[in-house]
N, C-alpha and C positions, 0 to 999 in steps of 0.2 A: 652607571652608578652616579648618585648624587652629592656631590659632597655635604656630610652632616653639619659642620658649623655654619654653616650656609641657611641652611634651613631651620636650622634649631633657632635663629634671632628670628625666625619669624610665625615663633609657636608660643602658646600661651604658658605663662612659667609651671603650670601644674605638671606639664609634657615634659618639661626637663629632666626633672632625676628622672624618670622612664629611660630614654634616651641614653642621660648621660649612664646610666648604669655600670654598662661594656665599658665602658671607657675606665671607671670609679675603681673597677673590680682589677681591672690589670691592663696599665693604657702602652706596655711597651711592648707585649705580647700581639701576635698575631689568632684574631681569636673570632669565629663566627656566631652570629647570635639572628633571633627573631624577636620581634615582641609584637604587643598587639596593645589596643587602650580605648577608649570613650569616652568623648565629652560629647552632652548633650546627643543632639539629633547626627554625632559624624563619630566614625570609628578608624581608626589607624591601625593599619597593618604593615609591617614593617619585614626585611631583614636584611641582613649587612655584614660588614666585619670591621675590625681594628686594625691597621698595621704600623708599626713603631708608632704609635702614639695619632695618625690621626686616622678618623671614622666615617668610615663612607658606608653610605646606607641609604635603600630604596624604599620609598612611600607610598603605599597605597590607600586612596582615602576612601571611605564605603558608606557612603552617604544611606543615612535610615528616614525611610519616605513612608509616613504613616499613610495608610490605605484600608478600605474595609470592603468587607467580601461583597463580589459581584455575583450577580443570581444567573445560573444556569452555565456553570463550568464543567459540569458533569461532562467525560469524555463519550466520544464513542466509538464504534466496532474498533475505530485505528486513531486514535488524537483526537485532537477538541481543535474545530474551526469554524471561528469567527468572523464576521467584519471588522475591516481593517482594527519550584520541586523539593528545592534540595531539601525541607524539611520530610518530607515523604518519604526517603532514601537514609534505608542505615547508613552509619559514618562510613566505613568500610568499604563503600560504594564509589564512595566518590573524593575520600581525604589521601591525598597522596597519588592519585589516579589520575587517568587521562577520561576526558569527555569529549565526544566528537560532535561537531556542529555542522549541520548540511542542511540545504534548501533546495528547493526546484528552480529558482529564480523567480517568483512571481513577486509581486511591487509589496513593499516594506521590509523585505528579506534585507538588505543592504543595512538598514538601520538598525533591524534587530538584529544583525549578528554581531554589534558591537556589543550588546546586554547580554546575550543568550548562552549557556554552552548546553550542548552535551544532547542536543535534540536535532529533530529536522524539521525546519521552518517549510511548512507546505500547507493547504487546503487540499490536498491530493486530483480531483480530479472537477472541484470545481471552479468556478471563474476568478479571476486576479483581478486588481487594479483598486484606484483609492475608493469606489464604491461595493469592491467585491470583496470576495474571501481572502483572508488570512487564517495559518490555524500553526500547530505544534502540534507534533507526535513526538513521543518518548519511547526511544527502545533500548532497552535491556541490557545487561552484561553480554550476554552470547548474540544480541543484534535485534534480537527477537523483538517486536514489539509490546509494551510495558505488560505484565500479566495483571490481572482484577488487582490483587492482594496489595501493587503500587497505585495502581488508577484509583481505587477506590480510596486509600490513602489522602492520592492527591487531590481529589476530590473533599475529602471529607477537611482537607486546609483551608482549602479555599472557603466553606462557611465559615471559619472563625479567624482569617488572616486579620493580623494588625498594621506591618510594616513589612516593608521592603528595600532589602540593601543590594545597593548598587555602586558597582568596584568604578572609581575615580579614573579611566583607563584611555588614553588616547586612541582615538578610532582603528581600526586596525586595517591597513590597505587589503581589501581582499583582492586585486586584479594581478597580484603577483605573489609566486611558492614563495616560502620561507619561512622561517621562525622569527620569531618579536620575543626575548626577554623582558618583564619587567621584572625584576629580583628573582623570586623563584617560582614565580607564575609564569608560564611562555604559553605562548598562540602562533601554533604552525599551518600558516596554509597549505594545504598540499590540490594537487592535481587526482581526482582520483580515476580517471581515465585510463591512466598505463597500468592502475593497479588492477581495473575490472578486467581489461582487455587481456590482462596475463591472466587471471581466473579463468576466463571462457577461454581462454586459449587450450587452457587443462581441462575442461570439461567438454567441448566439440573437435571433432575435425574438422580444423580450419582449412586445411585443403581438400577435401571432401567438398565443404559449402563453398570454397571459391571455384572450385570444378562447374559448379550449376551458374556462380553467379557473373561466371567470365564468359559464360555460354553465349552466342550473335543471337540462336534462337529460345534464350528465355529471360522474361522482363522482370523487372523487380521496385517496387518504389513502395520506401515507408515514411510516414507520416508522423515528425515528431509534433506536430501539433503546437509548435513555436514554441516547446515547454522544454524540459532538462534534459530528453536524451537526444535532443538537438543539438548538444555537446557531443553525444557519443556515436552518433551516427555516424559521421564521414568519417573520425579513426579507424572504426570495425568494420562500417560495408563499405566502404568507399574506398579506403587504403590501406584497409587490411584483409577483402575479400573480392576486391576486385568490382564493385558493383559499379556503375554509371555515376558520376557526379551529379547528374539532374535526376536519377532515382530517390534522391531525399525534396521531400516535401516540406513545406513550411520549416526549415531545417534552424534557423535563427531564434535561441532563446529568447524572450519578448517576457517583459515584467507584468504585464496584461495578455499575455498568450494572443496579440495580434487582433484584440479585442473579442476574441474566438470562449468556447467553453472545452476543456482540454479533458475531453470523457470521450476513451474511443468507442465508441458505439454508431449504429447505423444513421442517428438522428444529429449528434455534433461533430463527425468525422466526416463531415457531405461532402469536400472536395475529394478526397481520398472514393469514397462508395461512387462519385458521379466517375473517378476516373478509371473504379474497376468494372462498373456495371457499365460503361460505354461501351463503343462500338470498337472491335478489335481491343479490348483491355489488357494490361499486362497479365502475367503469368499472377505474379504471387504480389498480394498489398499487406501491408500490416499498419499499426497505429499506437502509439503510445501515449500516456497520460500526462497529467502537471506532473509527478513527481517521480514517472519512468514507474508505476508497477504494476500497469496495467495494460492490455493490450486486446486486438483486435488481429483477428487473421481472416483475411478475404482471400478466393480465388478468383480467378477472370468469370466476372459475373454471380459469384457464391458467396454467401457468405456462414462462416463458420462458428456455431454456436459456442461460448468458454466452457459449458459443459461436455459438448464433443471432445472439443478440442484438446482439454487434458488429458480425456478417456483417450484420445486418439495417438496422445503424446507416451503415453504409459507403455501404451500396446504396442509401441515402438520403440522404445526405451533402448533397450540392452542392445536390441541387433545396429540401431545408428546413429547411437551415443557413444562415445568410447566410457566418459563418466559412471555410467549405467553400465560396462561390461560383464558384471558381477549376477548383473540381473536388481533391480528395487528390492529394498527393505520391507517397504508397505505402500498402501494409497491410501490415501483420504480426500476428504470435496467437506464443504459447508454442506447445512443440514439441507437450504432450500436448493443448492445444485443438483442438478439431474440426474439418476441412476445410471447414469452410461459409463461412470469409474467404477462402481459395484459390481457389474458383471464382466469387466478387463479382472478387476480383483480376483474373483471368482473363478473363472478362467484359466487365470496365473498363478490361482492356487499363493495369493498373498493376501497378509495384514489387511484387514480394511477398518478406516475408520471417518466417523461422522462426529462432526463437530458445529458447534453457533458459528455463524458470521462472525468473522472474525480472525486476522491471522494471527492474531496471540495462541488462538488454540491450537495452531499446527510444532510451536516451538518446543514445547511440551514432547512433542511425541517426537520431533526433530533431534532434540539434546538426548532422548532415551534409545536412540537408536532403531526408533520403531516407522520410521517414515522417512520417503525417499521424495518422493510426488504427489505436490495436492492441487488444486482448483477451488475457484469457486463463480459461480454463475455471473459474478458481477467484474467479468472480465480479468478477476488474477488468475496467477498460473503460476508456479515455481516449484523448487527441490529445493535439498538440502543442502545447496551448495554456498548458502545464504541460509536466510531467518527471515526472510520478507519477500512477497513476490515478487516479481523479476517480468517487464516489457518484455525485454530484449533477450534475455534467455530466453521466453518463447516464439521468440521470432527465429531464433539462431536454432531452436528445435524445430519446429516447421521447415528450416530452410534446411537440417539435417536429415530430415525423412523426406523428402522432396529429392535432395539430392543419390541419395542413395538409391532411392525407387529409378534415379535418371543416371545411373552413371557409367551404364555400359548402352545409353541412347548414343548414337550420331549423330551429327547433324543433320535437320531434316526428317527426321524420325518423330513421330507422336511422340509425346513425350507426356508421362506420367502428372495429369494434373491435379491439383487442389481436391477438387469435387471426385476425383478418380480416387483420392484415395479415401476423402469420407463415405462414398459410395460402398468402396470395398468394406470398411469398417462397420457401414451399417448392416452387409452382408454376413457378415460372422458373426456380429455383436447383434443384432436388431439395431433400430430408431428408436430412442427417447426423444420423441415432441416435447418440446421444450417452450414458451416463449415466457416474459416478465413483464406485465403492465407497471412501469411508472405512473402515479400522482405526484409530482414535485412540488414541493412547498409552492406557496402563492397564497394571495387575501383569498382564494376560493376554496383550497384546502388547507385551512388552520389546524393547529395543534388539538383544540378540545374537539373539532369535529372528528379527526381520523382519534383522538384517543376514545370517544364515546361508543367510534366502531369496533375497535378492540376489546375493549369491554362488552361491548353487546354480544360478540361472539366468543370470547370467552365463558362469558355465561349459558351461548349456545351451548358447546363442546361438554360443561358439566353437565347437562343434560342427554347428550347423547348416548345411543348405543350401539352395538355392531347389530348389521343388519337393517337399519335405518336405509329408508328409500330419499336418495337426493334427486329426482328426477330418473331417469333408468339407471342409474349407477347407485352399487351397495357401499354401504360404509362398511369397512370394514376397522376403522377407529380413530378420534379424533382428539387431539392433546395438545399441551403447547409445551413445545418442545425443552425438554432437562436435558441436560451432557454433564456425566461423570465424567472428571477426568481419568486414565486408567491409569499417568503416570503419577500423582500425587492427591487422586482422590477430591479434589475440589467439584462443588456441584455449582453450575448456573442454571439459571432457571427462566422461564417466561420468554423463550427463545425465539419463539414463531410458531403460530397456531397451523396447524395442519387437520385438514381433512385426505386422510388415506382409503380409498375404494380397493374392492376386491381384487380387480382386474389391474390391479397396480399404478392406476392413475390417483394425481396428488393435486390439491390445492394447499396452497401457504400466501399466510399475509403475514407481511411482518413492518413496523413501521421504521423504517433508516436511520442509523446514526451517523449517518456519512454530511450533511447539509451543515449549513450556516445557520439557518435559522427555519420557523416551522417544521412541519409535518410532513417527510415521505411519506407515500404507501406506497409498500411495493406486494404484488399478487404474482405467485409465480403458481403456472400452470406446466402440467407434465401426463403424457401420455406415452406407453411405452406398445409399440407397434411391431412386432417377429413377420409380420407379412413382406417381405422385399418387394413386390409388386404394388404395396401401397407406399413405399417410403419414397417416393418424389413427388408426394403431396403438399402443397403448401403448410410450414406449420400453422397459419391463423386459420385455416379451411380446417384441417383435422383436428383444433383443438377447438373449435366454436362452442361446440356443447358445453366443455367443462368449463370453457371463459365467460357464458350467459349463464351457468349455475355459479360459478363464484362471485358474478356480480350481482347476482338476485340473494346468495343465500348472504353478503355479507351487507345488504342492501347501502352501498358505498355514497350512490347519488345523494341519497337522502340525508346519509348522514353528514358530507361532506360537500354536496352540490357538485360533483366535476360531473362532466359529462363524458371527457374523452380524458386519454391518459396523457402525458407529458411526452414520453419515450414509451415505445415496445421494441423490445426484444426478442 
């Protein structure tokens, strides 16, 4: 606390009777008060109390910084990320409440978490540093990330913002737990490490997956990609499941991610894919993103698609999850991920549901009790056990069905691998061929080119009709994609154009809101294969047809000049 006559000679006399008030009213009493006031372009907020006559009380000053709206704040699928709210938000949300502030560590986090609360400071999965990406997500009361009804909101401030007030507050040491008082505003650092680590502890068998990971004959190395779960790595595989100290890879948070792009995928994860596709490679590799919520699952030389992968995680659920004992609630996948959670659905004789890109649409059906397990092709993967996807929880599922297939092996014993067990799953389930051509923003792919192409085949698609010849494949219907929601009725719309054939093969282009700046295109191609004698065919060999008709029918070059994609998947 501050002492008020102290500070009161050094206030302008209009602030006095304010101040002196508490005091005016009954200065021998013990008595708490707040106030609040403005002069000019500064605001005081205050509170304190009186005892036997003298007044101590805590200042905070809220400087108002006129400002006018910057163009192109619109969020997307998850936060708005740029190079380097509370109006949005009923009172009820946030008056009297706690807001929690989290980052991935990439470079400006440090300074803006002295301004920020109540968000997580990330660009998610792309590059860091004072030329790269910075961004903000906003999630929710129940964690979920913000639904439209707020985005849109906040959005629609940011054209008419005038000012911006910013609380007067001494920087706040983040390198150490604790609470910081200023009057009756506090900022608690916490560790959230112990508190994840006890979650997973309730959702897997930790001794279970330390049974595999103590094993002499099975290897293990993940790839935090110098990003956030480089914090969480060594607590859970290293000291709490027994894994190798040098099984974590780039394991050291890095404010520029080690000047790396931190997107686990085949094309920015190369030292992790060179050290599983090598010569005698470990057993099991995974990877995680900037901001831990995405991931990559490799076997020794395999790698495994995020639309298997949940299909595969599903189908496995209850028997070597303890969490899942009950059996899933439902499934769900984004609208462009692969049919291969459709038919575990099916199957299982559970809930299915299809949703836009985007993990706001899974919270919905999360908070109604109507979904356990979703995916989506763009490497997330999680449950309910959360509101946002989860790295690491699909690593620690992987590492659960792995081990349980291996837990009555010896040593010395074949031992149940990676590709043995997508192998198996494409035997029961069939192979959805799957792959994703990235275009990533750049002066070659601008915004008006890839939005001219969307428009052009939008317009294709009104024109179409079933039974339309796209080269030997029938159309059996093309739209762009609506999602009702089923829990509160809300519609999105213009989701991703799809072209659907008979034989159940799918093209979709949708353009990204995942980037900094420009234009993604992303084309996802899908082919679904019940032959088991074809399904060790490479996927770009068995999807060539339908990848030279989605490049001819959406004529991409032309409108956009790329020749070749960025990333495939």
């Amino acid at each position: 606390m501050l002492h008020g006559l102290f500070l009161l000679s050094r206030l302008r006399p209009p602030l006095l009777p304010v101040l002196l008030q508490p005091l005016l009213l009954n200065p021998r009493n013990s008595r708490s008060f707040s106030f609040s006031c403005q002069l000019n372009n500064v605001c005081l907020y205050g509170n304190g109390s009186v005892n036997f006559g003298v007044f101590f009380f805590f200042l905070i000053q809220i400087k108002i910084v006129p400002t006018q709206p910057i163009e192109g704040q619109k969020t997307g699928t998850s936060g708005l990320r740029k190079k380097a709210l509370f109006d949005s938000l009923p009172p009820e949300d946030y008056k009297n409440g706690v807001l929690v502030l989290g980052g991935d560590g990439r470079y400006f986090n440090l300074e803006a978490a002295q301004a920020n609360g109540g968000f997580v400071m990330s660009a998610s999965h792309n590059p860091g540093g004072p030329d790269y990406d910075w961004g903000i997500k906003f999630n929710y009361s129940s964690g979920q990330p913000a639904p439209e009804s707020i985005t849109d909101k906040i959005y629609g401030n940011t054209l008419s913002i005038s000012e911006i007030k910013m609380g007067d507050i001494p920087d706040v040491d983040l390198s150490h737990a604790g609470q910081i008082d200023y009057g009756s505003f506090s900022v608690e650092v916490v560790d959230p490490v112990a508190d994840y680590l006890e979650l997973m502890e309730n959702v897997f068998d930790f001794s279970l997956i330390r049974s595999l990971l103590s094993r002499s004959d099975f290897r293990f190395v993940f790839d935090a990609m110098h990003a956030v779960t480089g914090a969480y790595a060594k607590p859970i595989f290293v000291d709490k499941l027994g894994a190798s100290p040098d099984s974590i890879l780039n394991g050291v948070p890095l404010e520029d991610f080690g000047h790396g792009h931190p997107d686990p995928n085949l094309t920015y994860a190369k030292d992790l894919v060179d050290i599983m596709y090598g010569e005698n490679g470990p057993d099991f590799g995974a990877a995680s993103d900037g901001d831990g919520d995405r991931n990559m699952i490799l076997g020794r030389g395999f790698f495994v698609t995020p639309s298997d992968s949940v299909a595969i995680i599903a189908a496995n659920a209850q028997e070597t999850i303890p969490y899942f004992k009950a059996g899933p609630k439902g499934l769900a996948r984004s609208m462009p991920t692969s049919g291969a959670l459709d038919r575990v659905a099916q199957k299982l004789n559970l809930p299915f549901y299809e949703v836009p890109t985007g993990w706001k649409f899974f919270g919905n059906l999360m908070d109604a009790g109507k979904l356990s397990i979703c995916g989506e092709e763009s490497f997330g993967t999680g449950s309910d056990h959360i509101r946002e996807k989860d790295g690491i929880w699909a690593v620690l599922a992987w590492l659960s069905i792995l081990a349980f297939r291996n837990k009555d092996k010896k040593v010395g014993e074949k031992l149940v691998s990676v590709s043995d067990v997508v192998t198996e799953y494409w035997a029961t389930y069939g192979r959805n061929f799957f792959s994703r051509y990235d275009y990533e923003a750049s002066l070659e792919c601008e915004s008006e080119g890839a939005n001219k192409m969307i428009e052009y085949l939008r317009d294709l698609i009104s024109k179409s009709m079933e039974g339309d010849k796209y080269g030997s494949y029938t159309l059996q219907f093309a739209d762009d994609f609506t999602y009702t929601d089923p829990v509160d009725g809300s519609v999105v719309s213009k989701q991703g154009i799809r072209f659907v054939f008979t034989d159940g093969s799918r093209i979709i282009f949708r353009l990204s809101g995942t980037g900094s700046a420009g234009a993604t295109v992303r084309i996802y191609i899908e082919q679904f294969e019940p032959d088991a004698s074809k399904h060790d065919v490479d996927a770009q060999i068995a999807l060539k047809p339908l990848i030279d008709l989605a490049l001819s029918t959406s004529k991409l070059k032309e409108f956009t000049g790329r020749e070749q994609p960025t990333v495939i998947t």
